[in-house]
C-alpha positions in Angstrom: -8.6 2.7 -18.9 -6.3 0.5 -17.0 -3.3 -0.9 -18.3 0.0 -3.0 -17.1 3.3 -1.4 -18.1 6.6 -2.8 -16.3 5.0 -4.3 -13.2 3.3 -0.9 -13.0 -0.6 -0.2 -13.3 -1.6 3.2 -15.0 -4.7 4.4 -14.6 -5.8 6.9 -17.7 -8.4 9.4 -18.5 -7.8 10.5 -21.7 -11.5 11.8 -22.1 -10.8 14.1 -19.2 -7.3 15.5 -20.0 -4.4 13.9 -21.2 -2.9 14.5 -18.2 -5.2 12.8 -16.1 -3.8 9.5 -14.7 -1.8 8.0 -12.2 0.4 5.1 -11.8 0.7 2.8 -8.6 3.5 0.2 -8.1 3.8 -2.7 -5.2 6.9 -2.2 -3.6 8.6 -4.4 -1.3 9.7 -3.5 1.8 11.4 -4.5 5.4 8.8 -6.1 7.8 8.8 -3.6 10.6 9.1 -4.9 14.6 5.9 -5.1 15.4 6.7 -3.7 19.0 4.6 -1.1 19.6 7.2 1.0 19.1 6.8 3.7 15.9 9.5 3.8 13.4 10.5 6.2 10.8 9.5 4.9 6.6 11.5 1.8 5.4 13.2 2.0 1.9 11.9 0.3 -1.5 13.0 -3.0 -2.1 11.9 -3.3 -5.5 8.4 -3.9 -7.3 6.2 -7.2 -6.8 5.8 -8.6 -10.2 2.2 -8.2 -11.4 0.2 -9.7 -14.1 -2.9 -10.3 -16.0 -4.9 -12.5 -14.3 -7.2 -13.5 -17.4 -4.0 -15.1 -18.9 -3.7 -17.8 -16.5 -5.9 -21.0 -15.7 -6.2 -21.2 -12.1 -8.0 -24.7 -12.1 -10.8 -24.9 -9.0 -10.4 -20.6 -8.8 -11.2 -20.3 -12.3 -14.1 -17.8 -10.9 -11.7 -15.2 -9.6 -11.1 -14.1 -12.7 -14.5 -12.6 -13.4 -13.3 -10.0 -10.8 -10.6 -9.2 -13.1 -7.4 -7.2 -12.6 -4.0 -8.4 -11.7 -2.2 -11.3 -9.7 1.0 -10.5 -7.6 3.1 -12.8 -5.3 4.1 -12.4 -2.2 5.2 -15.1 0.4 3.3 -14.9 4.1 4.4 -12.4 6.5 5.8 -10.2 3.3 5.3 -6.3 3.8 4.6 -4.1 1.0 3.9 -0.5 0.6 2.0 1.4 -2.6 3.9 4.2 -4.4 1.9 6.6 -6.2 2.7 8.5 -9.4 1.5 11.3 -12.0 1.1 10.5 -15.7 2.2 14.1 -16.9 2.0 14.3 -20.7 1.9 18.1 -21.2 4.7 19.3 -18.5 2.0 21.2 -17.0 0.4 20.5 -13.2 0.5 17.0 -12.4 -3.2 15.9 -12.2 -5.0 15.4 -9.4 -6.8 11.8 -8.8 -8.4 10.6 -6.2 -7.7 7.0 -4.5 -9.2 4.7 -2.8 -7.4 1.8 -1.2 -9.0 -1.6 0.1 -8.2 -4.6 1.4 -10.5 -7.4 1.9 -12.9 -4.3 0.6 -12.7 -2.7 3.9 -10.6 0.5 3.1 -7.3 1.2 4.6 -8.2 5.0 4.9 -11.3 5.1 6.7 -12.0 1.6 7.7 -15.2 1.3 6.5 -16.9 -1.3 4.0 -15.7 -0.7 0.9 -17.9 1.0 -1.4 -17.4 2.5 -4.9 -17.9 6.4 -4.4 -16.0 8.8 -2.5 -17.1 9.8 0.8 -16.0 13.0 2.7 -16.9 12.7 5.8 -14.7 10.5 6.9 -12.6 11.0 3.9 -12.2 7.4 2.1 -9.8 8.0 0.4 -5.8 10.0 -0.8 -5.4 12.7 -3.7 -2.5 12.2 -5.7 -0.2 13.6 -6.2 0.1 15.1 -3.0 -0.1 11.5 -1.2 3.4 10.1 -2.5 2.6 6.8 -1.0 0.2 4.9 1.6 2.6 2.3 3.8 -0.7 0.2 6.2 -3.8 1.1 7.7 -4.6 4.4 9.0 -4.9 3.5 13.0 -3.7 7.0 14.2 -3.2 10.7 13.6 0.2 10.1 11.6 0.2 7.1 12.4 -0.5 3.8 10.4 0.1 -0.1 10.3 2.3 -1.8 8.0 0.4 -3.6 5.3 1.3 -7.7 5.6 0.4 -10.5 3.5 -1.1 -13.1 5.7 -3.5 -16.2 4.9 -7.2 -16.3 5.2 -8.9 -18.5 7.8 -6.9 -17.6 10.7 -8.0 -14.5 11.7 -5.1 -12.2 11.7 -5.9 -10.2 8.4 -8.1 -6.7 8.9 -10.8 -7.9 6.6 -11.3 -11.1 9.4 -11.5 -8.5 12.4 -13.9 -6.1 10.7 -16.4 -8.0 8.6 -18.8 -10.7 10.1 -17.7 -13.2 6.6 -14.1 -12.4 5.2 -13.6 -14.4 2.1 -12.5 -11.4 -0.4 -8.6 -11.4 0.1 -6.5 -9.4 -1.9 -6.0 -5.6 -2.8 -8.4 -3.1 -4.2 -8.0 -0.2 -6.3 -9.6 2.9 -7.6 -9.2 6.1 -9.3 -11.4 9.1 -9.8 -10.1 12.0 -11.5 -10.5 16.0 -10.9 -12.9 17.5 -13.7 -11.2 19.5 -16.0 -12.5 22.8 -15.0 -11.1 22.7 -11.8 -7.6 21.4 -13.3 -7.1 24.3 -15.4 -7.6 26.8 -12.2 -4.9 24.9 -10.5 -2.2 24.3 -13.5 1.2 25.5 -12.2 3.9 23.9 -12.0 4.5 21.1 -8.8 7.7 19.3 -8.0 7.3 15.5 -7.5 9.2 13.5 -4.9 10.4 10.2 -4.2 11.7 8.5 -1.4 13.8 5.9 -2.9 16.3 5.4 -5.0 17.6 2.2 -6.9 17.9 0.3 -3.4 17.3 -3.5 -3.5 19.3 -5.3 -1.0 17.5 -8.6 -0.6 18.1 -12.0 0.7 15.9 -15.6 1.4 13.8 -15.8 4.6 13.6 -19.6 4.8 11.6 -18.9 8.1 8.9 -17.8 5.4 8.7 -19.7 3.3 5.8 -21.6 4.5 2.6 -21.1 2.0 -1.0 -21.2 2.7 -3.4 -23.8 0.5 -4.0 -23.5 -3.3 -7.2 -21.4 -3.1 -6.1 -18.2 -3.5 -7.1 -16.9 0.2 -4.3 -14.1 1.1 -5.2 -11.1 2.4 -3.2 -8.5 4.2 -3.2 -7.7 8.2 -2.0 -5.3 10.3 2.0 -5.3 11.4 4.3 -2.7 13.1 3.6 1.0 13.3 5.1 3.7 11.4 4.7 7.7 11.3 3.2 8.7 8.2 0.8 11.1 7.5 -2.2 10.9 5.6 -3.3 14.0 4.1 -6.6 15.5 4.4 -8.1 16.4 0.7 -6.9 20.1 0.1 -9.5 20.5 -2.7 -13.4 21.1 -2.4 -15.2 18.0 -2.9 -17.6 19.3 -6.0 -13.5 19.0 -7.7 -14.4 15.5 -8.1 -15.7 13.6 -11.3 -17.6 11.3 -10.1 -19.2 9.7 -13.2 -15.4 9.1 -14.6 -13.6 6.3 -12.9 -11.8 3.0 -13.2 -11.0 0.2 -10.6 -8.9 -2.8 -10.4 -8.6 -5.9 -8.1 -5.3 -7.2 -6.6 -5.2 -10.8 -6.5 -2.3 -12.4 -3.7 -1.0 -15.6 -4.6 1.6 -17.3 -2.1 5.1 -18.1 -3.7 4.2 -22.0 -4.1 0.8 -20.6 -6.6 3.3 -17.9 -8.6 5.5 -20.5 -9.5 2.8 -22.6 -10.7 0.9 -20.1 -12.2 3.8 -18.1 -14.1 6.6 -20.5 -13.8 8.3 -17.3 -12.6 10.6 -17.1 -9.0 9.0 -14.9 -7.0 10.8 -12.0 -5.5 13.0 -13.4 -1.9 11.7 -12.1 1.1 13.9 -9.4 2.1 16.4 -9.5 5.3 15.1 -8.2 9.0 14.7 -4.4 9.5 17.5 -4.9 12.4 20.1 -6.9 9.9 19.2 -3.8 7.2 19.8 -1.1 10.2 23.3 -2.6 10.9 24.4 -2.1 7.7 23.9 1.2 7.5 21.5 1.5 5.0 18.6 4.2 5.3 15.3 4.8 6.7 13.1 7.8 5.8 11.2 11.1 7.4 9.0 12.9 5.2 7.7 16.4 5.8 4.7 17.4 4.5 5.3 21.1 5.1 1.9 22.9 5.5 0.0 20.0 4.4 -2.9 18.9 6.5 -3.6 15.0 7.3 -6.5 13.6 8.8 -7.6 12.5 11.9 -7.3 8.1 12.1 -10.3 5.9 11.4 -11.8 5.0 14.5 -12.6 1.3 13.1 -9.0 0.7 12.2 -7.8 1.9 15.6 -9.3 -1.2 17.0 -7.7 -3.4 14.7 -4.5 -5.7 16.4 -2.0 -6.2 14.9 -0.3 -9.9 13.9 1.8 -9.8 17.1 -1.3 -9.5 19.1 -3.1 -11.9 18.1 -0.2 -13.9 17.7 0.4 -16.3 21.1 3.1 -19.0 21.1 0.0 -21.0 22.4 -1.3 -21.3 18.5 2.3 -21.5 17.6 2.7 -18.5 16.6 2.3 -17.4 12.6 1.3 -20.5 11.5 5.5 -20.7 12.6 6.4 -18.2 9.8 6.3 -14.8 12.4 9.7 -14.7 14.6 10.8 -12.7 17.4 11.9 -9.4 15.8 14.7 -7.3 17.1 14.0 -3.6 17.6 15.8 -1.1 15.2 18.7 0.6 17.1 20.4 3.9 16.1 18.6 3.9 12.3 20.6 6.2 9.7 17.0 8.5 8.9 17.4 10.7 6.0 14.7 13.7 5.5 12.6 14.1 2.5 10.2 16.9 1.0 10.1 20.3 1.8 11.5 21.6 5.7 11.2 24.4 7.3 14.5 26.9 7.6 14.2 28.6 11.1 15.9 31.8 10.7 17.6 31.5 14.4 18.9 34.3 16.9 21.6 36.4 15.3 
């Protein structure tokens, strides 16, 4: 069972354990330099709004909303990342789910078509809760791509460079849980992170504000690179329910759309990552201590980015992507568990 709870989606199994469930939330984040250079995790920025997309009347696109699911703004040239979190009822082990993540139905973990079971080999997917978060596209070992909303049509979104007809757009989501049996040989007690805290510091971007057409056709691309690590599955695969599981799609509608749509503001675009650096504010490093991540998916380390495809001969992103400045002297600040070394005495 899905359901919609303060701009959050929760995913339940209640027929599995009462325990089992997870719950994902859009948040906003600073568009990274896309300068080949890799740079440490941006902050939070607040949710995306998200809502039933049943309870609106999209005129001509009426037929999206047989896929169901949820619609969410976000202007062009917006990053996001997904933040991932247990539904712990009992105060015992936080449950295990596995996720998969697509956009455009390719996935952003293994880079292949999407499909609706979970593969091992490569692995398609991240178990929660030891995956606190997935920021892009995994294009490297520990390294990944910031997720960016772009329009269809012009060839900068993953889904264009990977598939021979790209008309899907939008996010994908879903869940399978661990079977029961292999819960109760794991329960003890875990400690969940996070890796922000109550920032929003946001301002317009009246460069983009620019909006693709009325037909619903956002997906997201490629943008700067980031460390991050995506972990490799730590349980056996037969841990897996495969017969339980729930999905849900991710509509994008540009700002111009929301506002129609929900006669709701959408959230402003927030300030440049070298503006939010000068400030003082924080970027992130997170240590997985002994965890193991997994190697990057060959298909998305083929995939350019929007500054690569980008050439001031097509005038750029559809004049929405400017020059970024690089990120100078960031204030990083460590998360999860680090190693003490015990030095020379």
């Amino acid at each position: 069972m899905i359901y919609l709870d303060k701009d959050s989606l929760e995913i339940r199994f209640p027929e599995v354990h009462e325990n089992a469930g997870i719950r994902i939330d859009f948040q906003r984040t600073l568009r990274l330099p896309d300068n080949g250079e890799s740079h440490h995790l941006p902050p939070g920025l607040g949710r995306f709004p998200i809502r039933h997309i049943e309870d609106f009347d999209l005129g001509d696109n009426n037929h999206l909303k047989k896929r169901g699911g949820v619609v969410m703004p976000m202007f062009q040239a917006d990053a996001l990342w997904l933040n991932f979190g247990s539904i712990n009822v009992t105060g015992e082990a936080d449950y295990p789910i596995a996720l998969k993540i697509g956009t455009g139905k390719i996935c952003a973990v293994s880079g292949d078509d999407w499909v609706t079971n979970l593969n091992q080999n490569p692995q398609d997917y991240v178990v929660v809760p030891d995956q606190p978060w997935i920021d892009g596209y995994n294009v490297g070992q520990d390294i990944v791509k910031q997720f960016v909303a772009a329009p269809l049509g012009h060839g900068f979104t993953v889904e264009e460079q990977l598939k021979s007809e790209a008309d899907t757009g939008g996010i994908q989501i879903q869940a399978f849980p661990m079977k029961r049996e292999f819960y109760n040989l794991l329960n003890k007690s875990l400690e969940e992170e996070t890796r922000f805290d109550n920032i929003n510091y946001s301002m317009p971007s009246p460069s983009m504000c620019m909006e693709a057409s009325a037909d619903f056709s956002m997906g997201l691309a490629a943008g700067g690179s980031m460390q991050q690590e995506i972990f490799e599955d730590p349980h056996s695969f037969e841990a897996w329910d495969l017969r339980e599981t729930s999905r849900c799609f991710v509509t994008i509608a540009n700002a111009e759309q929301w506002v129609d749509l929900t006669g709701e503001e959408p959230p402003l675009s927030p300030i440049t990552a070298s503006d939010y650096t000068k400030a003082g504010l924080p970027w992130f490093d997170f240590y997985g201590g002994d965890k193991s991540s997994i190697k990057g998916a060959k298909k998305l380390g083929k995939i350019k980015s929007v500054n690569q495809i980008n050439s001031p001969k097509r005038g750029g992103f559809l004049g929405l992507w400017k020059k970024d400045l690089p990120v100078k002297n960031p204030k990083v600040v460590s998360l999860g568990k680090r190693k003490v070394h015990s030095g020379s005495w």
